[in-house]
C-alpha positions as a Markdown table, in Angstrom:
| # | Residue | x | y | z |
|---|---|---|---|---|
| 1 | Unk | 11.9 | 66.6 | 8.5 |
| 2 | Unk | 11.5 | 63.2 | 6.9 |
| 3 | Unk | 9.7 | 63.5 | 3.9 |
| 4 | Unk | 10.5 | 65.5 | 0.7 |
| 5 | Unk | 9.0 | 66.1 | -2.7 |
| 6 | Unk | 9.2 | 68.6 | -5.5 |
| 7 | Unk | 5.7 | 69.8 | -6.6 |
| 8 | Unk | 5.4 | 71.4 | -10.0 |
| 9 | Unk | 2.9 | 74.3 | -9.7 |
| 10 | Unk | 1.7 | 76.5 | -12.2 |
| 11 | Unk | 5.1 | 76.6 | -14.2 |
| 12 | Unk | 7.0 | 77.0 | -10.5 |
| 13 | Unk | 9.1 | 74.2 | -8.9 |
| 14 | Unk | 8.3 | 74.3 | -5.1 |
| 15 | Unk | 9.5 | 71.5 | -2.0 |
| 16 | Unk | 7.0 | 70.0 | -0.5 |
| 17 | Unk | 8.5 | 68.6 | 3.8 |
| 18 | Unk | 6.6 | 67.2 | 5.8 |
| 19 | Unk | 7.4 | 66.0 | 9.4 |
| 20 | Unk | 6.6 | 65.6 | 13.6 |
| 21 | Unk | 4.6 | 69.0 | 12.9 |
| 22 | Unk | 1.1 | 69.6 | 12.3 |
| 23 | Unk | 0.8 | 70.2 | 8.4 |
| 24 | Unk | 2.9 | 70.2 | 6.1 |
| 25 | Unk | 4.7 | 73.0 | 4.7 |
| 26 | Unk | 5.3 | 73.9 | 0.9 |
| 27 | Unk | 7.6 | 76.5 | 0.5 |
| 28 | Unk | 9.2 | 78.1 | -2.8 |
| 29 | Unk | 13.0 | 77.1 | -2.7 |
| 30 | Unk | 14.1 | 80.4 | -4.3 |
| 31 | Unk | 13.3 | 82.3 | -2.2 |
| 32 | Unk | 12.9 | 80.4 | 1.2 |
| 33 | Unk | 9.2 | 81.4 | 1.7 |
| 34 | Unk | 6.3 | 79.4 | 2.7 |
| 35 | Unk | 3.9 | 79.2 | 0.2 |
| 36 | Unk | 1.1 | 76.7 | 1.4 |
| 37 | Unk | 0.4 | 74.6 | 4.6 |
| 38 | Unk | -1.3 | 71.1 | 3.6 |
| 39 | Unk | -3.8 | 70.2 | 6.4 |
| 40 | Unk | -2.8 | 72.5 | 8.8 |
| 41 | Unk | -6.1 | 73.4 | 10.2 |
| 42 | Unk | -8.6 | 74.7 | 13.5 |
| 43 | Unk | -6.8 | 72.0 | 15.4 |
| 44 | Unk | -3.9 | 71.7 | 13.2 |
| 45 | Unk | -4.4 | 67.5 | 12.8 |
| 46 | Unk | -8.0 | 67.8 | 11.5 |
| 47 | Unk | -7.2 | 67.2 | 7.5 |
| 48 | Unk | -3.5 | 66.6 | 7.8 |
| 49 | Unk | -1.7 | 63.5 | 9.5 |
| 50 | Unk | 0.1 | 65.7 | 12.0 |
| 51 | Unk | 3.0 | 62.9 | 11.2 |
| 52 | Unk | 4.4 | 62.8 | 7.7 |
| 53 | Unk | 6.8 | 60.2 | 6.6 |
| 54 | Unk | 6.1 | 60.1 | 3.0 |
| 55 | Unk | 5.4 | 62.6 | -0.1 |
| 56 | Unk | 5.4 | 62.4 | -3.5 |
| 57 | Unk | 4.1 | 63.9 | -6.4 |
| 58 | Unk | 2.1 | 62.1 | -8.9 |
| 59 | Unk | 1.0 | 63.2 | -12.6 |
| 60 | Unk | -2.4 | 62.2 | -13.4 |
| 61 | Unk | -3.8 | 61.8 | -17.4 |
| 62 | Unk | -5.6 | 64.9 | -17.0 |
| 63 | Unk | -5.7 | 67.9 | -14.3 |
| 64 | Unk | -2.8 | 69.1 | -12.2 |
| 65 | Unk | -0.3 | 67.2 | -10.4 |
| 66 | Unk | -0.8 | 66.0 | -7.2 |
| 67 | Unk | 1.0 | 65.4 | -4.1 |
| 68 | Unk | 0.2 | 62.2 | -2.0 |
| 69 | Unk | 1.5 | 62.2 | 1.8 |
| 70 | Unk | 1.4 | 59.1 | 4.1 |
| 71 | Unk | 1.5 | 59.6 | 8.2 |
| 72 | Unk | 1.3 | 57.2 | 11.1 |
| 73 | Unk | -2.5 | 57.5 | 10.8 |
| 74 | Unk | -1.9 | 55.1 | 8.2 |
| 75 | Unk | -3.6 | 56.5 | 5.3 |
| 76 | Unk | -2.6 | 58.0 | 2.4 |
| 77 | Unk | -3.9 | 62.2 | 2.0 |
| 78 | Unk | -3.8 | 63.7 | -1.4 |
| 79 | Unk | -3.7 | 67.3 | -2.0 |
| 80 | Unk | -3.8 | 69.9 | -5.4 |
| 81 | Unk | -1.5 | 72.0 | -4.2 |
| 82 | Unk | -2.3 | 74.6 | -6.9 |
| 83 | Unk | -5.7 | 74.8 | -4.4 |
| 84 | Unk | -3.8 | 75.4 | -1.6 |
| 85 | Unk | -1.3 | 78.2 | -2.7 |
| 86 | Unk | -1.8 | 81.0 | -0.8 |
């Protein structure tokens, strides 16, 4: 793992790690469980980076808060993870 970010979601704290992996995995830190998969795809690389070395979330004016990752395709992906909660 070598990135690492909280991500506020619907009145729930969840860690969002991403890594060598393809996607990048939220999970729910009270109870261990994955609770999303950010890009993680038909090929697994298609929407994500495959290679995350950055997260962080950011709070807009308005709408939810989003999370922005950064891989070695060297641009920036950004996610509403509330879309992505499974």
């Amino acid at each position: 793992m070598f990135a690492l970010c909280r991500a506020d979601v619907g009145g729930r704290t969840l860690l969002v790690a991403g890594g060598d992996g393809p996607g990048t995995a939220v999970r729910d830190p009270a109870t261990g469980e994955r609770a999303a998969c950010l890009g993680l795809d038909l090929a697994g690389l298609i929407s994500g980076h495959g290679w995350v070395r950055g997260a962080c979330q950011v709070r807009p004016a308005e709408g939810p808060p989003l999370i922005v990752t950064a891989g070695y395709d060297d641009g920036p992906r950004v996610w509403d993870v509330t879309k992505e909660i499974t």
